[in-house]
N, C-alpha and C positions, 0 to 999 in steps of 0.2 A: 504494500500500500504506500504510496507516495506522500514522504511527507514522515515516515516514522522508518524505527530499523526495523532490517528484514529478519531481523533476529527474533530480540527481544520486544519489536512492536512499542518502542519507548517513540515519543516525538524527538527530529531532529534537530537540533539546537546548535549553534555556535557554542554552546558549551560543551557536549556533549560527543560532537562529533566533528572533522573535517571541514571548511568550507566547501569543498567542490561538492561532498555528501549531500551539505545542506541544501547546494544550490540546486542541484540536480535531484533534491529528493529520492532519493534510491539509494541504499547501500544498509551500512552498518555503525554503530555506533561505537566512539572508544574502545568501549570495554569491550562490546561484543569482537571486535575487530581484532585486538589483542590476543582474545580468549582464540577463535579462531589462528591469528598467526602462531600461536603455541601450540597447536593441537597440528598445525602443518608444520610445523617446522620440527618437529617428530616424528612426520612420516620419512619412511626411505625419498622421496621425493625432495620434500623439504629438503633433508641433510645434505644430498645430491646440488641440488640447486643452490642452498649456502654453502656450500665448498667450494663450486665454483663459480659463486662471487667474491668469496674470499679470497682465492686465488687470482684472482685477477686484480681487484685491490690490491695487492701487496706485489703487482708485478710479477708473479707466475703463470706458466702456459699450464690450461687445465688442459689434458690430453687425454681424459677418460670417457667412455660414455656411459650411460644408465646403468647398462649391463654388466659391463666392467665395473664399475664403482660394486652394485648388488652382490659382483662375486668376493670380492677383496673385506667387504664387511659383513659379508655370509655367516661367518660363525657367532658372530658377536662378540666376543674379546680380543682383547690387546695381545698381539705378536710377543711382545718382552715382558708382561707380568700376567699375563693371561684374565685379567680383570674385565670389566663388562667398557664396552663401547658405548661412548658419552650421548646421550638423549637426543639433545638438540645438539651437534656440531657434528661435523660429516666424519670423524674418527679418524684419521687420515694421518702418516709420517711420511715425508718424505725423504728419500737416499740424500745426504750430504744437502741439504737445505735446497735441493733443486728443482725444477717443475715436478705436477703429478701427471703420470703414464703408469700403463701397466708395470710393468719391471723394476718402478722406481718409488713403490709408497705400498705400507705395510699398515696393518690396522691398529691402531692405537689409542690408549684411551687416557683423558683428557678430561677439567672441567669446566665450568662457565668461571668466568673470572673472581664473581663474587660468591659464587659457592663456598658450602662450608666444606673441609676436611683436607685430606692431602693433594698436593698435586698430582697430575695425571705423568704417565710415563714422556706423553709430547710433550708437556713442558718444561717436564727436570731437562730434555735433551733440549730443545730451544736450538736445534741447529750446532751446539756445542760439544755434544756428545757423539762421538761416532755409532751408528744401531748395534754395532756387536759388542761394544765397549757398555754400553747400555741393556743389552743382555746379558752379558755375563753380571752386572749386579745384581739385576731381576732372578735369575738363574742361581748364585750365591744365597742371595736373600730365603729364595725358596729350599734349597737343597742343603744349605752349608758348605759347600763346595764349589770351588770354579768350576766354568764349563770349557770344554775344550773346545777347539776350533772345529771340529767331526761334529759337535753338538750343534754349535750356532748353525752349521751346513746343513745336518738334517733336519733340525727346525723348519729352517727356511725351506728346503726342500721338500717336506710335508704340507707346507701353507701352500705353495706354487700351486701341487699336487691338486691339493682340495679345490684350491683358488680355480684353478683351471677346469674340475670338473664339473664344480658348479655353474661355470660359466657358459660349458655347454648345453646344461639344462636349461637355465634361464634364455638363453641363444633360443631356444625350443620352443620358448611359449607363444601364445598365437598372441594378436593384440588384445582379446578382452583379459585374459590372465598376465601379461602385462601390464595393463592400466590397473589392477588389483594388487599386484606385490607391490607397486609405487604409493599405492596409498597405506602399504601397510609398515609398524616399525620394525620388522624386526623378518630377514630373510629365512631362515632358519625358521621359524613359526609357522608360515606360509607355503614353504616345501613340504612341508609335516603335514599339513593342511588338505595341500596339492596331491598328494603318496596316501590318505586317506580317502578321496574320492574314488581314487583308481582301482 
């Protein structure tokens, strides 16, 4: 109805909402508009889309697409502490501080700035850690032990592994089952989802 949000049906107000909202009668108000960006910026989409706005903000080439992205944060935790991948933020490491591509950004978990509790693995490295040098603490911390370089390799060569063969499932899906994982959070849920229909 024009003239109120499409939400919550409140009248649209200069206080309330946007100018262009008001003027145009049509849309959403503050809150509702908010409440909405947070419930998308959660989906696989979302974090998709703010990464690679991030990334370009900061002067990076985003070099992923949808698919790629879905496969690389398929399992839901972090490469070097295996901890859960951050809500709202695309989860994302890159090799030596440089664009993200396939072969070059690992999945990493990370918090919102003003979150409470510890840092996420991407930010202890901030680019200043090199990823195996930052494994092997995570690897320590976890085991009591270093890890050897045969470790860090099959790590990685297990994530490739997964990485790659989800990637040809997802490669698989028709468009309406892709437009569905994109709105969902979590890929691993949704395969699960997917593998019980069948």
């Amino acid at each position: 109805m024009k003239g109120k949000c499409s939400r919550c049906k409140k009248p649209l107000t200069l206080e309330n909402a946007s100018s262009s909202v008001v003027r145009g009668g049509y849309g959403r108000c503050r809150s509702c508009e908010n409440e909405h960006q947070k419930k998308r910026s959660r989906t696989l989409s979302g974090k998709f889309n703010l990464g690679s706005a991030q990334a370009k903000f900061n002067g990076h080439k985003w070099n992923l697409n949808f698919q790629q992205y879905a496969a690389i944060v398929a399992f839901d935790e972090c490469f070097y502490c295996d901890g859960p991948l951050p809500k709202a933020a695309c989860g994302l490491d890159r090799d030596s501080n440089g664009d993200y591509s396939w072969d070059a950004v690992l999945p990493c978990c990370g918090k919102q700035p003003k979150a409470e509790g510890p840092r996420g693995c991407n930010e202890i490295k901030s680019g200043e850690i090199p990823p195996i040098v930052l494994f092997a603490r995570r690897w320590y911390e976890k085991y009591g032990k270093l890890p050897t370089e045969q470790d860090f390799i099959d790590k990685l060569q297990k994530f490739r592994t997964e990485r790659d063969r989800i990637y040809k499932i997802i490669s698989g899906l028709n468009s309406e089952e892709l437009k569905k994982l994109k709105r969902e959070t979590s890929v691993r849920e949704f395969l699960a989802s997917l593998a019980c229909k069948q």
